[in-house]
C-alpha positions as CSV (number, residue, x, y, z in Angstrom):
1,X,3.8,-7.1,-7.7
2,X,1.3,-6.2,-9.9
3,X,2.0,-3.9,-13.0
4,X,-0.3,-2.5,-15.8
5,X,-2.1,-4.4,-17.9
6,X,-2.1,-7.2,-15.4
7,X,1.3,-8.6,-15.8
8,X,2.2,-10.1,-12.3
9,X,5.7,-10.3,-11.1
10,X,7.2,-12.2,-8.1
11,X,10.3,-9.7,-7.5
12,X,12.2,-9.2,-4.4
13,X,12.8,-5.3,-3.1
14,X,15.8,-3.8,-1.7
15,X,14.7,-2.5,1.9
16,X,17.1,-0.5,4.0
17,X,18.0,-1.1,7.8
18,X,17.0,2.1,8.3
19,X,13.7,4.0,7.0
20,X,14.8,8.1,6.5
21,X,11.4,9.5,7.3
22,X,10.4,7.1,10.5
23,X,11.9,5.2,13.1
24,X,12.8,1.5,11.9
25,X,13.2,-0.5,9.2
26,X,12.4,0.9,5.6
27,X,9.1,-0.4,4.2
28,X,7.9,-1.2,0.8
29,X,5.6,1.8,1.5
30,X,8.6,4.3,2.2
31,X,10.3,2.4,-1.5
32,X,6.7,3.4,-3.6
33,X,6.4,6.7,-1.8
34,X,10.0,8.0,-2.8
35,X,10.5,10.6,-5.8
36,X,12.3,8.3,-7.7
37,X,11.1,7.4,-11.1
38,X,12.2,3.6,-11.5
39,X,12.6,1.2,-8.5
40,X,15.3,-1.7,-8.2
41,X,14.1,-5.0,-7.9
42,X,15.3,-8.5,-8.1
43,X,13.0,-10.6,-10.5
44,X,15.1,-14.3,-10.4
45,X,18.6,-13.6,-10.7
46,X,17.7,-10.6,-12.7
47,X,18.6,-7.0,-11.7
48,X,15.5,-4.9,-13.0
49,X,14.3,-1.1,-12.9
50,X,10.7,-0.8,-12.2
51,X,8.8,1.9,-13.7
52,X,6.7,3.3,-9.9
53,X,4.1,4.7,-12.2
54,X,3.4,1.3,-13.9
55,X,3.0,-0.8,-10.5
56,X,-0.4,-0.9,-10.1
57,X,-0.1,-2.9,-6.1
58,X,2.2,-4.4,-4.3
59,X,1.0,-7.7,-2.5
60,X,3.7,-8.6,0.6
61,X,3.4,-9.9,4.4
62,X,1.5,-7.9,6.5
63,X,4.6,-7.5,9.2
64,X,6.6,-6.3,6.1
65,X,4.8,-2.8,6.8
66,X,3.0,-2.9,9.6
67,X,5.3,-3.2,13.3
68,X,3.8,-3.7,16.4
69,X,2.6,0.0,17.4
70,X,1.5,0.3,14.1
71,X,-0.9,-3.2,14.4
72,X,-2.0,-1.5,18.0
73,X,-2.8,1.6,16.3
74,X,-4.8,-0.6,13.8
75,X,-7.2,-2.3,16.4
76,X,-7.4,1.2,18.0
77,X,-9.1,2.5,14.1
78,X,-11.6,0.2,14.8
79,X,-12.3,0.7,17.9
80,X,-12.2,4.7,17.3
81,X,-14.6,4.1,13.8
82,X,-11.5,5.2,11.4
83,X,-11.5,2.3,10.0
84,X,-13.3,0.3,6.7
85,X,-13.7,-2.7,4.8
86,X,-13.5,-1.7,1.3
87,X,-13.6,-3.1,-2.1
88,X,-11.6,-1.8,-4.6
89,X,-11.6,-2.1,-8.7
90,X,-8.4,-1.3,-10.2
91,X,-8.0,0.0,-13.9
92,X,-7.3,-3.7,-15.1
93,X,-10.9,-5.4,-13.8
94,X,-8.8,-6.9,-11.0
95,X,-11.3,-6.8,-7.3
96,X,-9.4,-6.7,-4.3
97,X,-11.1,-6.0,-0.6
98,X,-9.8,-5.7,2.9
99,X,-9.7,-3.3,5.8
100,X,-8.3,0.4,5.0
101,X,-7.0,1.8,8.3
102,X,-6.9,5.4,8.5
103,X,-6.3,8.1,11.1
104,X,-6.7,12.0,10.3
105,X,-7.9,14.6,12.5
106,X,-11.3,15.3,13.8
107,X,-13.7,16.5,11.4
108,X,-11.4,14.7,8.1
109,X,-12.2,11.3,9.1
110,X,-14.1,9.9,5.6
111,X,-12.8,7.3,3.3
112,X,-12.8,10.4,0.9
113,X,-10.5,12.5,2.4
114,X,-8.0,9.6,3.1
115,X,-8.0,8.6,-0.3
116,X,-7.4,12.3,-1.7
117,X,-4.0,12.9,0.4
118,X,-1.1,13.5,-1.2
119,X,0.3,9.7,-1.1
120,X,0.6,7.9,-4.2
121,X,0.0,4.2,-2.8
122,X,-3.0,3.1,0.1
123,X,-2.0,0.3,2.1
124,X,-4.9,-2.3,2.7
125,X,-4.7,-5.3,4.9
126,X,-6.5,-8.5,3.9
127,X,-5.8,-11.2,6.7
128,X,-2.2,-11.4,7.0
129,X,-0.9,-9.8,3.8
130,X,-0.7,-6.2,3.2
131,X,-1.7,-4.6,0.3
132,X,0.1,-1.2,-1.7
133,X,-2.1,-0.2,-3.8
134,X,-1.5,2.7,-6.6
135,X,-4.4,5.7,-5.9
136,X,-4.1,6.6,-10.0
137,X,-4.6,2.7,-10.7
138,X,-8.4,2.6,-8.8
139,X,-11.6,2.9,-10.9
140,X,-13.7,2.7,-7.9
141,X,-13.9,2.1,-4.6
142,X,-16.8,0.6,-2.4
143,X,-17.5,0.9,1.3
144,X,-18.3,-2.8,2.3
């Protein structure tokens, strides 16, 4: 996890069996999207509270957030054009790039109109890691 001012911390999440807005497994995604201000985490044998609006992105396994329809719903955004390799500059100087799946309806299909949705976090996948990364954190983004 990476917070402001690039202090990096290897913490571990509390995920529930069961997500409350989707079938499945919660998801780190479902944890940074909640309305809660401060997010539990394990860092050692440490209990800590994690300010959401200081975590600039979350780094984890790609099957941590992605299941299987989700992955064939992936190669379909390619296949369909809803889909980009991006570049992305956070607040920090830190350059991350990878593949931004989206799907919205017909005629709201640019990068721009993903990234202005109400979410807080964008999920980009790099090879097989997954990355959660906080919209008000971004300088810039670059279509690759």
């Amino acid at each position: 996890m990476a917070l402001t001012g690039r202090r990096v911390r290897d913490v571990s999440l509390f995920l529930g069996e069961r997500a409350q807005l989707h079938g499945g497994h919660e998801r780190p995604s479902d944890l940074l999207e909640s309305s809660r201000g401060f997010l539990p985490a394990l860092d050692g044998d440490a209990l800590v509270f994690i300010n959401l609006e200081q975590i600039a992105m979350v780094t984890i396994a790609v099957d941590l957030e992605y299941d299987a329809d989700e992955m064939a719903l992936l190669e379909a955004a390619r296949a369909q054009d809803t889909s980009r390799r991006i570049g992305v500059v956070l607040e920090d100087g830190t350059v991350l790039s990878g593949e931004m799946p989206y799907v919205m309806p017909d005629g709201q299909r640019r990068v721009q109109d993903f990234l202005n949705c109400k979410e807080r976090f964008f999920r980009l996948r790099d090879g097989d890691r997954a990355r959660l990364v906080n919209k008000s954190r971004v300088l810039w983004i670059r279509q690759d």
